[in-house]
Every structure is written in structure tokens, then in C-alpha cells.
VEXPA-46430 format. One record per residue (C-alpha): x, y, z. Coordinates in steps of 0.5 Angstrom, whole numbers, plus 500, padded with zeros to 3 digits. Example, Ala and Ser with C-alpha at 12.3 -4.5 7.8 and 13.67 -1.06 7.14 Angstrom:
<sites>
((525 491 516))
((527 498 514))
</sites>
This chain:
<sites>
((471 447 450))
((478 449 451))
((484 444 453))
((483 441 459))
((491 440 460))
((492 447 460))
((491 447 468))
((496 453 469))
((491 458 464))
((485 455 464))
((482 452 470))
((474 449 472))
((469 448 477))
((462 446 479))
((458 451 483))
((453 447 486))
((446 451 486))
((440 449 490))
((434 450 488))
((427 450 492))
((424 443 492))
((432 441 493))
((434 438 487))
((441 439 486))
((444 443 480))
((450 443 477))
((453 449 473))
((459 449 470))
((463 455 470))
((470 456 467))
((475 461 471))
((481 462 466))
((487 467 467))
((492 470 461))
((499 471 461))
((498 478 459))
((496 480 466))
((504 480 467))
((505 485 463))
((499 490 465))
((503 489 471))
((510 490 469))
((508 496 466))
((504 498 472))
((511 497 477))
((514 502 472))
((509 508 472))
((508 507 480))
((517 507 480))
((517 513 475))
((512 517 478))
((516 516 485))
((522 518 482))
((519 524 480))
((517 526 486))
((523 526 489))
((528 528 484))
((530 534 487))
((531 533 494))
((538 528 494))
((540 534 490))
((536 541 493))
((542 545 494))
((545 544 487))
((537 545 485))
((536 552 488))
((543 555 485))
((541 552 478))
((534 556 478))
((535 561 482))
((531 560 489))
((531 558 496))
((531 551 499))
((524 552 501))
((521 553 494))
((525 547 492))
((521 544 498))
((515 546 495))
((517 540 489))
((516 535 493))
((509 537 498))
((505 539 492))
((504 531 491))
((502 531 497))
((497 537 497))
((494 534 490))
((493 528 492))
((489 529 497))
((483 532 494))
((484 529 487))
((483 522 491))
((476 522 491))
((476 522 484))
((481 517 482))
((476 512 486))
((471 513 483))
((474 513 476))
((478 507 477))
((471 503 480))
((467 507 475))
((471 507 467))
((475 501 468))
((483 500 469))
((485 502 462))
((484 509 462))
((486 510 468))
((493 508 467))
((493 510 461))
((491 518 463))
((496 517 469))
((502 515 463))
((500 521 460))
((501 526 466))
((507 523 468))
((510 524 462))
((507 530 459))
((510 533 467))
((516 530 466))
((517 533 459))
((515 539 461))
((520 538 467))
((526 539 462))
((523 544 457))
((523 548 463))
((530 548 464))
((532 549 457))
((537 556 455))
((531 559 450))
((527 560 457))
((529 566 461))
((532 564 469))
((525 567 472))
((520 562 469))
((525 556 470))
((521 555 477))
((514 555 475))
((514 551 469))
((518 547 473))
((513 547 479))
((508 546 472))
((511 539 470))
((511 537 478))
((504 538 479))
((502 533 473))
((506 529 475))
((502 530 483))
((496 529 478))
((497 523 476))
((501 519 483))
((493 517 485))
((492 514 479))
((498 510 479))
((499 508 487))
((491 506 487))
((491 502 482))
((494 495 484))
((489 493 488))
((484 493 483))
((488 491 477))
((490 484 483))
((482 483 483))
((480 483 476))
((486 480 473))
((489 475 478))
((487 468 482))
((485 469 489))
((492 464 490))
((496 471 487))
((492 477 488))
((496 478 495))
((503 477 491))
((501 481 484))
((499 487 490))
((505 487 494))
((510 487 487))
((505 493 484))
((506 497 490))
((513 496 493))
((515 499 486))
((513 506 489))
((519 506 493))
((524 502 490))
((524 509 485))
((523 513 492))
((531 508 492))
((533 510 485))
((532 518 486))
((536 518 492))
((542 515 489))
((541 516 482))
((540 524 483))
((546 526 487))
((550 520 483))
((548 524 476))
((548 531 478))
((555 530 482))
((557 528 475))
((555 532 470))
((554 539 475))
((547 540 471))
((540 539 473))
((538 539 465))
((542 533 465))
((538 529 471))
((531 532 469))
((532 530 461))
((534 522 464))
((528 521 469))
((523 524 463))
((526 518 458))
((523 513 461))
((517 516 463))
((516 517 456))
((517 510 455))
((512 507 460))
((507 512 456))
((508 508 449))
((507 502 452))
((502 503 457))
((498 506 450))
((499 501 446))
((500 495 450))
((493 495 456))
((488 494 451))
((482 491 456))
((480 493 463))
((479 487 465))
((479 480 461))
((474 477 458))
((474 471 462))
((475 472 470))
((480 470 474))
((476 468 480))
((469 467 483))
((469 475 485))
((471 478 479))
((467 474 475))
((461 477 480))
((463 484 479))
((458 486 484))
((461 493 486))
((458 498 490))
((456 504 487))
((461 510 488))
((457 514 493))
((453 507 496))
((460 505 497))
((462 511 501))
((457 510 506))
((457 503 506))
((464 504 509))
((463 509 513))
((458 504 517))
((462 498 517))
((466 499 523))
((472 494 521))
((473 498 516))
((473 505 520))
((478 501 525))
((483 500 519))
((482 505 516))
((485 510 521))
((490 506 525))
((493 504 518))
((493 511 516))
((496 513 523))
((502 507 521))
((502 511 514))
((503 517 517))
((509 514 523))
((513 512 514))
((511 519 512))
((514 522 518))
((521 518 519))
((522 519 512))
((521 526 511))
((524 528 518))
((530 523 519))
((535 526 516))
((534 532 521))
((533 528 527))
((540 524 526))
((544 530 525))
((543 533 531))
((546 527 535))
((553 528 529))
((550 523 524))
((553 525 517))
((548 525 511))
((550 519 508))
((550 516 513))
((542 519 514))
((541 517 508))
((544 510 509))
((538 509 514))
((533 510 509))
((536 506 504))
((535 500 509))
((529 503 511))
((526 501 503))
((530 495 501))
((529 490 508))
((521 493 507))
((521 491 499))
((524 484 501))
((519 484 508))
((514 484 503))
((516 479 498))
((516 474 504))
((509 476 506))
((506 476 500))
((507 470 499))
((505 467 505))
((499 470 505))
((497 468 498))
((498 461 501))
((495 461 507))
((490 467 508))
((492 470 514))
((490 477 513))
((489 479 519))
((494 475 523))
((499 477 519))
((497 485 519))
((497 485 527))
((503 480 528))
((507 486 523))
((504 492 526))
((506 490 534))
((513 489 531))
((514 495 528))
((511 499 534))
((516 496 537))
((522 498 532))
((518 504 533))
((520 505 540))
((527 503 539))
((528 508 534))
((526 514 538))
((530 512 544))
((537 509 540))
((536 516 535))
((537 520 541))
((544 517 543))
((550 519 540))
((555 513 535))
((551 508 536))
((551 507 528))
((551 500 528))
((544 500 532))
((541 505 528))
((541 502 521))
((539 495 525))
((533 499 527))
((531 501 520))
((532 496 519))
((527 492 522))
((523 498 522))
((522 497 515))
((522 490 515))
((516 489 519))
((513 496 517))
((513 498 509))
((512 490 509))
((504 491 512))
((501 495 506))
((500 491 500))
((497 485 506))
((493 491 508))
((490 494 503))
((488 486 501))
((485 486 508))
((481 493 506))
((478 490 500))
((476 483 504))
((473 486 510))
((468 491 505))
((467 487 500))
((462 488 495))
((465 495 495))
((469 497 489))
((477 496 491))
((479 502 490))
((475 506 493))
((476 502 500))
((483 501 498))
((483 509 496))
((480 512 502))
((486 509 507))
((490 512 502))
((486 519 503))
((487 518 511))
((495 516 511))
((496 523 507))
((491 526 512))
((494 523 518))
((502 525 514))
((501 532 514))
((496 533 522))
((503 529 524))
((509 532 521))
((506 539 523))
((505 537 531))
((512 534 531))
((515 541 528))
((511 545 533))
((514 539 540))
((521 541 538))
((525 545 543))
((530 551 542))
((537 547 544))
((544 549 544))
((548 547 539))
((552 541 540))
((559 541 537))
((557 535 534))
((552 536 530))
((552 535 523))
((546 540 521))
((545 546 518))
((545 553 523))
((537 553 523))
((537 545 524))
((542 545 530))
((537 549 535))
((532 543 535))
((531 537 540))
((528 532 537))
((527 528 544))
((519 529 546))
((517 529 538))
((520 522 537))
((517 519 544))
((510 522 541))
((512 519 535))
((513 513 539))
((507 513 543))
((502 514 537))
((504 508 533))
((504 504 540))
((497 506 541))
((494 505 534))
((497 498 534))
((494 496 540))
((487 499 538))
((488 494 532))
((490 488 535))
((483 489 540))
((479 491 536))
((480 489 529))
((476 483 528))
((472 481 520))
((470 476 516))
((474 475 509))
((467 476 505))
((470 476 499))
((474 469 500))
((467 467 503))
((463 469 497))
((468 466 492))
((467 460 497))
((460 460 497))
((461 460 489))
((464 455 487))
((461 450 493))
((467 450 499))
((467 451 505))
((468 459 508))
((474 462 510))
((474 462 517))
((478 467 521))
((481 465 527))
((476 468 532))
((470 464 528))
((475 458 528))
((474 458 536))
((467 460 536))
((465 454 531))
((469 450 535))
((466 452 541))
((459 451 538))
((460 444 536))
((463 442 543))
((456 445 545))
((452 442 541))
((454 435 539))
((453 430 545))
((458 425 547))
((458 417 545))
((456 416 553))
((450 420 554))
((448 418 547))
((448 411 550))
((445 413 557))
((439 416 554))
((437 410 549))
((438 405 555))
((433 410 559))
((430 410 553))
((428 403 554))
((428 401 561))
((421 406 560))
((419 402 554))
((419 396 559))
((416 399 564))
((410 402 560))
((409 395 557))
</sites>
């Protein structure tokens, strides 16, 4: 038997299991939890922020990009939506690895990918090749690097469950995926920072390919288990997944999930689109560049902190779904705010307060969201349910970036705007209240019609012998059966003293 004074690794409890003829039995069960579970996931937050800064490496910098290889700005552009184009068939197939082979190789495959793209990256821009390959060995390292986004972003949501008590699984969760954005951060500033420096592209693909290749070194050597000996927890010690496909199907049937899955992939699609269109929608009304992109730095900075707040807070009390809804509604409304205020000119101040709060209360939904998926299909595997809202946001991100595109209208150009001649023609009013409209609509529906029970909580609870978890819809229908059931202290007593006046009548 282990110490019993190590309470911070190892930890007991006894499941009561009754039988039949109702003898009770006592089994005992030890839930134990290793330290290298932090570095599986530091490893993790790495790979998820180098796979994030390869994909944006040349956006910050697309002019300076196009000139050194010898393309136009749209062939630069394609750098960037190949990821988005992989990741979508790929998706299928990185859930069912993840819930099929284990998390060691999935995470090792998608080190490997990152930096063979990566390397391959700088090779390609090497003077021993000539100027008309540039391109397509570039584009042939960027959709390595696309390859391996779903097996790195799909992942934290498996590695919590397997490796992390119930009271971290959220925390663990919000820190792996909040690392995607902070490299989407680092590239915004690093790029321009580097290639404004030094004036070549070589420089910047050879730095963001060193410490690609070092998160491979560590994520071969270093990850050696897929799960750990001992379960952390009741529901990684049952490991009672689905199979892949009955899993879909169970999903599929489950209408809280379909809820879920389409109204936060609408709310990931609302993110794509006002990262990818925001720097065009604010330079028609004469806000600079910088200042574009300073909006978008708040947009991830107050969303990473929003995130750390409400991971821990749903750790310690478990309101998954209150907290989703409360932040979804905010951010509608943040939502609203920005399409009106970014239609109006030197109003600096209360853009970046917009973002601000958009990010705040928007980026700070995924991780709970994704734990939400997990407890509401629960025994599917989590990166299949976690897999699928993915799936649904990227779909959701490009039906909803073509519609906006195609509800611009031809404009006169303004003498202060900052755009370029192709962009300065476009109105982005009705798009941004359409934009608006549809985060609205799809929160409401969540609000109305999103109710679950935590079954995986429940079925942790009914391991170790507690009572389940209770929702705040179950909570008052509990409340109200027991007011309904349980006689008052008055009745009681009116009912045995009639019980006894018929007594001594009879007698």
C-alpha cells in the first residue's frame, strides 16, 4: 500500500456495491494522480502554440511575403485557408485515432508533422532552389503543418479526462486550448517584429521552424503512456468509450448534443469571422492597421484571461452549463455592440472596449464548452463529441465568411479610409448586423432549449457512492417532487388522531 499521507497524489475512496439479497459490500478503490501529467500538458500547450504560429506566419507580413517568393497576395492567402480546408475531412479521422490508438501517438504524429512542415518551410526558401519552386514547397510544408492542426487542437479534451481529476479537468482543458491563440498573438507581433528587422522571410521561417523541432524531441522522448497506469478519476478508471461509429450515431440521437454542437459552431464561426474579416471592416471607416490589429490583440489577451477565470470557477462548482449560457448571452451582446460602434467613425476608445469584452466573454466559452460536450454524451469518447463541434465550427466559418463577402455592397470611396483600392469600395454594415443577428439567434436557441444532465459527473458519483450532480433544472424539479410528496407535521397529526377517533368508534 502506498503512503496514506500523500493526499496530493494518491487519494481513496470506497464504492458501496450492493447486492441482490441487500448485503452491502465495500470495495476499495485508489484513484492516484502523477506529476508528469503537468509536462504532457506543457508539451501540448507548445505544440497547439507552434502549430498556431505556423499557420499565421505569413499573414502579418503578406506583402513583404508575395515580393520575396514571387506571388500575388492571393496565393499568400491560400497559406493560411489550407488549414482550414484540411481540417475539415481530416477531422473524422483524427477522432477516431484519438479515441482508437491513444493520445501518445497522436501527439507524437502531430509533432512530427508540425516540424517536418516547418523544415520544410525553410528548405524551401533556401538559395539553392530556384524562385518558381519557392511556392509550392512552401505550400507543401504549410499543409503538413494543416495535417497535424486536428491532432494537436482535439486533444486537450482527452488528455483532461484521462490524466486529470474531476476538480482540474476544466483548468487542464482551458490552458491546452488557450495556447492556440496565444501563438495566433505571438505571430501577429513576432512576424512584422522579424521580417521589419532583418527584410527576409528566411530569417522569420528558420525561427519559427526551431522550436517546432524541439517540441518533437520532447514530445517523442518525453510522452511515454497514453493514459497512466492508475485513473485519475471514476470515469477514466471505467474507460467505458463508445465505439467510433456507435459513438457518431449516439450523438447524432442525442438532442442536447445536436443543440450544442450547432449553436457553438455557429459562436465559432461568428470568432473565425471577425478575426479574418476585422482588419477590413474597421479600414473602411479610416481606422489604421495598427490599430486593427490592436483590436485583435485584445480580442485574445482579455479571452485567455476570461478563460482562466472561468475555468477555475467551473472546476470548483461545476456549472457547466450556466456558465456557458450566461457567457454566450454576454458576448451576443458584445456582439451587437461591435457591429454598431464599427460602423462609426473615431470611436477608438469603444472599439477596443468592444473587443475587449467580445473576447472576454467569447474565447472564454471553448474550453467549458468542450467539457460540456463531453458531459452531456458521455460514454462517447471525448474527442469524437469534442471533435464534431470542431467539425461544425470550420463548416459553420466558411458557409458564414462567403455569405458575409457576398452582402457587401459597392460603396464610394470615403477620403478616410485606410484601405486598399479593391477594399475601400465595400460596405460592411448589413453584413456586420447579419453577423449580429446570427450570434443572437443561436444563443437564444441555447439559452431555451439546451438542457442535460452531467452524465459523466453522475456516473463518477454513482462509482465512488455520492449523490449526482444536479443541474439547475433537476434541482427544482427535485425540490418540487419533495414539496409534493412529503406530508406536512399538521397533516400527519390530523390523520392519526382521525386514525384513532375510528379506533374508539369501532371498539
Amino acid at each position: 500500500m502506498e503512503n496514506e499521507d500523500n493526499l496530493s497524489d494518491e487519494f481513496r475512496v470506497h464504492v458501496v456495491i450492493p447486492s441482490k439479497p441487500n448485503p452491502i459490500l465495500e470495495k476499495l478503490i485508489v484513484f492516484k494522480v502523477y506529476k508528469r501529467r503537468w509536462f504532457i500538458l506543457f508539451v501540448l500547450c507548445l505544440l497547439n502554440c507552434s502549430n498556431s504560429m505556423l499557420w499565421l506566419t505569413f499573414a502579418p507580413v503578406a506583402d513583404q511575403s508575395a515580393q520575396f517568393m514571387g506571388v500575388t497576395l492571393d496565393q499568400i492567402n491560400w497559406l493560411s485557408i489550407i488549414y482550414m480546408v484540411v481540417a475539415i475531412p481530416l477531422s473524422f479521422g483524427t477522432t477516431w485515432m484519438l479515441d482508437t490508438l491513444g493520445l501518445r501517438i497522436t501527439l507524437v504524429l502531430g509533432s512530427w508533422l508540425n516540424m517536418l512542415g516547418a523544415v520544410l518551410r525553410f528548405v524551401s526558401v533556401l538559395g539553392s532552389l530556384v524562385s518558381a519552386a519557392k511556392f509550392p514547397v512552401v505550400m507543401g510544408g504549410q499543409t503538413l503543418c494543416a495535417l497535424a492542426q486536428p491532432l494537436v487542437i482535439f486533444t486537450p479534451t482527452k488528455l483532461a479526462a484521462l490524466w486529470f481529476p474531476e476538480h482540474q479537468r476544466a483548468t487542464a482543458n482551458m490552458i491546452a486550448s488557450m495556447s492556440n491563440p496565444l501563438g495566433i498573438l505571438v505571430a501577429s507581433i513576432f512576424s512584422p517584429m522579424i521580417v521589419g528587422t532583418t527584410n527576409n522571410i528566411s530569417s522569420l521561417l528558420f525561427i519559427y521552424a526551431v522550436p517546432a523541432a524541439i517540441i518533437c524531441f520532447l514530445a517523442t522522448v518525453g510522452i511515454r503512456d497514453s493514459s497512466p497506469p492508475t485513473p485519475p478519476s471514476a470515469s477514466a478508471e471505467s474507460s467505458t468509450s463508445e465505439p467510433f461509429l456507435e459513438g457518431i450515431m449516439l450523438l447524432l440521437r442525442n438532442k442536447a448534443y445536436m443543440i450544442l454542437l450547432l449553436c457553438f459552431g455557429s459562436g465559432i464561426a461568428v470568432f473565425t469571422c471577425f478575426s479574418t474579416l476585422l482588419e477590413q471592416i474597421m479600414c473602411v471607416r479610416g481606422y489604421p492597421n495598427d490599430f486593427a490589429g490592436l483590436c485583435g490583440g485584445l480580442f485574445i489577451v482579455f479571452g485567455i484571461v476570461g478563460a482562466g477565470f472561468l475555468g477555475l470557477y467551473v472546476d470548483k462548482t461545476k456549472k457547466f452549463i450556466e456558465a456557458t449560457k450566461v457567457n454566450m448571452s454576454l458576448s451576443a451582446l458584445a456582439c451587437i455592440a461591435f457591429s454598431v460602434v464599427s460602423q462609426m467613425r473615431n470611436q477608438r476608445i469603444a472599439l477596443a472596449v468592444v473587443c475587449s469584452l467580445f473576447g472576454f466573454f467569447g474565447f472564454s466559452i471553448y474550453p467549458v464548452a468542450m467539457e460540456l460536450s463531453v458531459e452531456c454524451s458521455y460514454p462517447v469518447g471525448e474527442a469524437t463529441s469534442a471533435g464534431l463541434i470542431f467539425i461544425s465550427g470550420q463548416i459553420q466559418s466558411v458557409i458564414y465568411i462567403l455569405l458575409l463577402q457576398g452582402l457587401t455592397k459597392p460603396m464610394a470611396d470615403s477620403p478616410f479610409s485606410t484601405c486598399s483600392a479593391g477594399d475601400a469600395s465595400l460596405s460592411w454594415r448589413v453584413p456586420m448586423l447579419v453577423m449580429a443577428g446570427l450570434c443572437s439567434a443561436f444563443t437564444c436557441c441555447f439559452v431555451i432549449f439546451f438542457h442535460t444532465e452531467y452524465r459523466r459527473l453522475d456516473a463518477e458519483a454513482q462509482a465512488i457512492g455520492k449523490k449526482p450532480t444536479l443541474t439547475a433544472c433537476q434541482t427544482v424539479k427535485s425540490q418540487t417532487l419533495t414539496t409534493r410528496q412529503t406530508p406536512t407535521t399538521s397533516q400527519t397529526d390530523n390523520t392519526q388522531d382521525s386514525d384513532q377517533k375510528e379506533e374508539q368508534a369501532s371498539g
